[in-house]
VMD Tcl script that builds the backbone (N, CA, C; Angstrom):
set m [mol new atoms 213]
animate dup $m
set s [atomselect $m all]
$s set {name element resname resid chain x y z} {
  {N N UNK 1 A -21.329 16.573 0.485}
  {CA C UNK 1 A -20.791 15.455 1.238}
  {C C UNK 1 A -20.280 15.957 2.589}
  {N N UNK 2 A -20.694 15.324 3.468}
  {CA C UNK 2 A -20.818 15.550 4.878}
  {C C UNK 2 A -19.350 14.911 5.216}
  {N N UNK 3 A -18.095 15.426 5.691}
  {CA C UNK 3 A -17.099 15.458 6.420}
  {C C UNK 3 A -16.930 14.779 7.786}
  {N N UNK 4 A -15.984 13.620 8.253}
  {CA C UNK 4 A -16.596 12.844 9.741}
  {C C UNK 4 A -15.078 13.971 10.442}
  {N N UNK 5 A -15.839 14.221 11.582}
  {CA C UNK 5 A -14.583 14.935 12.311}
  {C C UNK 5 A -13.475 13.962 12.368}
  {N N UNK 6 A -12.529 14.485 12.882}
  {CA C UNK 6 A -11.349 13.392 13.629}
  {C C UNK 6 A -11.087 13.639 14.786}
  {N N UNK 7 A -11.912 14.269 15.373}
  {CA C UNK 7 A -12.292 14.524 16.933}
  {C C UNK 7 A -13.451 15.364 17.393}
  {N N UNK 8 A -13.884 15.037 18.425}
  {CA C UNK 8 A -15.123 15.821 19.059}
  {C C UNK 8 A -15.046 15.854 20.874}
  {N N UNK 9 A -15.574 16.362 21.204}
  {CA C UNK 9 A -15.952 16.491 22.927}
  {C C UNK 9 A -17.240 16.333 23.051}
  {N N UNK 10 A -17.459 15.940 24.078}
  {CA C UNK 10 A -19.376 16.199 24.046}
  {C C UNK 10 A -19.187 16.074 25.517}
  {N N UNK 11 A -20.239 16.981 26.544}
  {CA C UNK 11 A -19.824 17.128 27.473}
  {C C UNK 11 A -21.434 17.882 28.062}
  {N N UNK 12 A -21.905 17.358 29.489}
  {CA C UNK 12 A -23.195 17.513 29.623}
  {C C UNK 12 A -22.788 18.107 31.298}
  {N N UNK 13 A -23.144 19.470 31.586}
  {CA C UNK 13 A -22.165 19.608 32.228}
  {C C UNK 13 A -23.919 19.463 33.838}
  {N N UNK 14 A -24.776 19.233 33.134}
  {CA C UNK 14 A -25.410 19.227 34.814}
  {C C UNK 14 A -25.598 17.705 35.420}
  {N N UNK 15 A -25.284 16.288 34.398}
  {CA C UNK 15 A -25.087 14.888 34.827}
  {C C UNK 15 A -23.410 14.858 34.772}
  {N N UNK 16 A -22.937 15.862 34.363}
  {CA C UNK 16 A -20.997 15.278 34.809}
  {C C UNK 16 A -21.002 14.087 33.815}
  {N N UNK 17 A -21.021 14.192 32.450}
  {CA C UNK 17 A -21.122 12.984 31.326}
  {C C UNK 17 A -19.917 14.036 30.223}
  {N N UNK 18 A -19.011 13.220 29.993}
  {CA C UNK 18 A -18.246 13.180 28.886}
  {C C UNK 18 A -18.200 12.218 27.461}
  {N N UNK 19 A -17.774 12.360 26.801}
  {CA C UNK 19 A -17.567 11.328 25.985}
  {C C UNK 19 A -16.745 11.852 24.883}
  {N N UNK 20 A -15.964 11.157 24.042}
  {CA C UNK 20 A -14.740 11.504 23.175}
  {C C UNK 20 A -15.022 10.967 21.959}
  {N N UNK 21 A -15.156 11.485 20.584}
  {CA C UNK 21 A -14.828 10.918 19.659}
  {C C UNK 21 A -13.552 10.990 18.943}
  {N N UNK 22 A -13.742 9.557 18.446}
  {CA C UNK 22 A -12.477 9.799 17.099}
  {C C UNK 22 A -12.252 9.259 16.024}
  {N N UNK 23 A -11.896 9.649 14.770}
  {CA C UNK 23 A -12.297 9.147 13.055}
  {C C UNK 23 A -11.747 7.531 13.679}
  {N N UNK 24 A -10.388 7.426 14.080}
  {CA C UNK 24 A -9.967 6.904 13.510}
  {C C UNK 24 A -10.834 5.296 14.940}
  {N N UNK 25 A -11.525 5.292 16.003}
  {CA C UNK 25 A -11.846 4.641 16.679}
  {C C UNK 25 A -13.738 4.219 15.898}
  {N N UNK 26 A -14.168 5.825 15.468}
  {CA C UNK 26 A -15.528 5.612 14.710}
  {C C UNK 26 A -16.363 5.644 15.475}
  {N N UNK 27 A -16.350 6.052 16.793}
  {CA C UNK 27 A -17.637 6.381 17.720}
  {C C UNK 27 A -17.203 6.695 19.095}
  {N N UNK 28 A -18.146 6.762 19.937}
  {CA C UNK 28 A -18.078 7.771 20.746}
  {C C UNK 28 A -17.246 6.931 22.007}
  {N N UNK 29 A -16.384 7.401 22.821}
  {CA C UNK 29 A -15.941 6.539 24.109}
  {C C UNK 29 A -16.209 7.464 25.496}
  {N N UNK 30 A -17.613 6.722 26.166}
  {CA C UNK 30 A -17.871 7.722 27.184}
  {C C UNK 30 A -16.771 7.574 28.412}
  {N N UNK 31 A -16.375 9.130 28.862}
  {CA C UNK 31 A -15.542 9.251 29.910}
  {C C UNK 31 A -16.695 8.644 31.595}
  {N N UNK 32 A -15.136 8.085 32.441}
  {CA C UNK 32 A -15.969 8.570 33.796}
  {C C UNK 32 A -16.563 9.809 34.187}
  {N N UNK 33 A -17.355 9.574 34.736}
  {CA C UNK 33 A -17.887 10.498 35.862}
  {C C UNK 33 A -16.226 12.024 36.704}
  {N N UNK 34 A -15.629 11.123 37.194}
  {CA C UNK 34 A -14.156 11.639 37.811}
  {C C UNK 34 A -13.430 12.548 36.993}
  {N N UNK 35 A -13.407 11.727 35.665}
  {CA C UNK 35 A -12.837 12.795 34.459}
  {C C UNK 35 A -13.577 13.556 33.773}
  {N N UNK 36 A -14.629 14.017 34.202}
  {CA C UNK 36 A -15.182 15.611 34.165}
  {C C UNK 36 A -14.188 16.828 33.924}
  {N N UNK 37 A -14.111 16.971 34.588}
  {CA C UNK 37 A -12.929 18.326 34.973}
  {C C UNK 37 A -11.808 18.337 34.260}
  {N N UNK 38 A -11.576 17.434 33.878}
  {CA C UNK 38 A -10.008 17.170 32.819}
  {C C UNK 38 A -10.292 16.955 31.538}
  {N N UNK 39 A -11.257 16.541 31.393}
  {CA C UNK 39 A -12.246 16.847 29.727}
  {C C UNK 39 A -12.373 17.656 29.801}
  {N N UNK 40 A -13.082 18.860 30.466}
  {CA C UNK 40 A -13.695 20.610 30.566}
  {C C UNK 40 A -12.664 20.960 30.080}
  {N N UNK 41 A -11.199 21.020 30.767}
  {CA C UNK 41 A -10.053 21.713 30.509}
  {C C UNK 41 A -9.436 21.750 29.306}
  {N N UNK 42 A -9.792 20.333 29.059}
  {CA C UNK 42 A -9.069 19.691 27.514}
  {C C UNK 42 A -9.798 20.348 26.424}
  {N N UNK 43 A -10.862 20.710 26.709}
  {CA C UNK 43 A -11.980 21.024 25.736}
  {C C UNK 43 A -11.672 22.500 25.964}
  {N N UNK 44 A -11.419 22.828 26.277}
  {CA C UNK 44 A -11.442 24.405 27.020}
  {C C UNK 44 A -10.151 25.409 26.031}
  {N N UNK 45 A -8.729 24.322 26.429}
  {CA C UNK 45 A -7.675 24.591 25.729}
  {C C UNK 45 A -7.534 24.484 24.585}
  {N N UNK 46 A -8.457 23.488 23.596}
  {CA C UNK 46 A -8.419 23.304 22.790}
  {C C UNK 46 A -9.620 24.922 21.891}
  {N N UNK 47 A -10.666 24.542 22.941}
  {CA C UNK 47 A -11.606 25.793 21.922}
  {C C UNK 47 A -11.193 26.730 22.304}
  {N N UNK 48 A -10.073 27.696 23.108}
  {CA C UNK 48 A -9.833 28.733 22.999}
  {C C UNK 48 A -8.244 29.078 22.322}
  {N N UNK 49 A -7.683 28.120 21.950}
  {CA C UNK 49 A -6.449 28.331 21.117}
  {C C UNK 49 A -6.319 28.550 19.928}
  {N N UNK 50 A -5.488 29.373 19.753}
  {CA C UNK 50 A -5.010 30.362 18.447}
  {C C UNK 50 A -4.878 28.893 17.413}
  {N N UNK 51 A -4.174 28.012 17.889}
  {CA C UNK 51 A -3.985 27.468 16.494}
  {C C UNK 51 A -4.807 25.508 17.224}
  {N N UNK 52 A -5.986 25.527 17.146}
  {CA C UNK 52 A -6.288 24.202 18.033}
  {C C UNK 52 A -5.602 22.895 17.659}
  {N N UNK 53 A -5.200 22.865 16.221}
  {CA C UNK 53 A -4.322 21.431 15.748}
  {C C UNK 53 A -3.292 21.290 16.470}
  {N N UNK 54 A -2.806 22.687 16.664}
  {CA C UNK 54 A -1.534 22.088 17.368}
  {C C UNK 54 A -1.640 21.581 18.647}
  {N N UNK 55 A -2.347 22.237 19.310}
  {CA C UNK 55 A -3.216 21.975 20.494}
  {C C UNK 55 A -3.351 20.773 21.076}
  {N N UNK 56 A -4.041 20.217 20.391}
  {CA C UNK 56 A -4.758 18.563 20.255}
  {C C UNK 56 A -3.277 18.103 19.742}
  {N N UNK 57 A -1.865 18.036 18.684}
  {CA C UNK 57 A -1.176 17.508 18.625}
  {C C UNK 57 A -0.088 17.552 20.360}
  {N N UNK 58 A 0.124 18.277 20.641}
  {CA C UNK 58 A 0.510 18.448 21.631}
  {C C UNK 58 A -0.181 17.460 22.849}
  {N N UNK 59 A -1.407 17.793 23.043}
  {CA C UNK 59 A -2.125 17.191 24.173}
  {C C UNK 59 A -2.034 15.826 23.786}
  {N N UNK 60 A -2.052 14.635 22.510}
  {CA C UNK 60 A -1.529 13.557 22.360}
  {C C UNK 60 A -0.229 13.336 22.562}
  {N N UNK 61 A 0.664 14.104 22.699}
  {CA C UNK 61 A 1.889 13.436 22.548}
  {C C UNK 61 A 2.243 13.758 24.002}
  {N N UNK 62 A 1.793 14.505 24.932}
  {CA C UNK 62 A 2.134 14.446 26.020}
  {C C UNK 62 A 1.293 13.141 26.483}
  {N N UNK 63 A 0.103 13.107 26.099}
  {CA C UNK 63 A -0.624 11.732 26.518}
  {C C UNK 63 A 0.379 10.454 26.462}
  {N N UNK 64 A 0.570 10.322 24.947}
  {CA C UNK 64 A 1.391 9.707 24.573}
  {C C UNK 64 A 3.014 9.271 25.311}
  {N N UNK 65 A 3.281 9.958 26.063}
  {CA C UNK 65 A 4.349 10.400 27.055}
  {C C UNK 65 A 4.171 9.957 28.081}
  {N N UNK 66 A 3.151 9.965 28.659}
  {CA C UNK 66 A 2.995 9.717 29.712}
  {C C UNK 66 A 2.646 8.053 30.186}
  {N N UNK 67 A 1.820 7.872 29.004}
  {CA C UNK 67 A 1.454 6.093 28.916}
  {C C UNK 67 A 2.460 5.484 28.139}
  {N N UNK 68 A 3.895 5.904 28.114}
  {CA C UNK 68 A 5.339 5.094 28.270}
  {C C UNK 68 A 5.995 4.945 29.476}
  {N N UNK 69 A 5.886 6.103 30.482}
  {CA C UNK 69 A 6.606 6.285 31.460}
  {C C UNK 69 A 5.521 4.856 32.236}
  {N N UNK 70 A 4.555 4.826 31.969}
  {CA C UNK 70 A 3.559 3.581 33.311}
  {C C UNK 70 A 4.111 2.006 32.523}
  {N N UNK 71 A 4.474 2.212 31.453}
  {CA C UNK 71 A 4.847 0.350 30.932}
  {C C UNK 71 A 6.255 -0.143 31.472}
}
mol reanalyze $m
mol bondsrecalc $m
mol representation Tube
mol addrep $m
């Protein structure tokens, strides 16, 4: 039995195409064009960290942080 991630990157780096998955959305949400470079990074920090859960928990809750301070 095949396992659904609860996250993915996908990232095409010679058209500048992102896109994000997540379990809990169930398919893919393609990024702009602009947010290239901030997906790379995100993806970057995440695949080179010692512990990536925490990683990705972190990078939501600062997300998360930040889209309180704009309401």
């Amino acid at each position: 039995m095949n396992k659904v991630p609860e996250f993915a990157i996908f990232q095409d780096s010679k058209r500048y195409r992102s896109a994000i998955w997540t379990k809990e959305q169930g398919r893919w949400q393609e990024c702009k064009p602009e947010e290239f470079a901030a997906i790379l990074i995100m993806a970057n920090l995440i695949r080179h960290s010692p512990d990536p859960n925490a990683t990705m928990q972190q990078l939501i809750e600062m997300m998360q942080f930040d889209n309180s301070e704009e309401g």
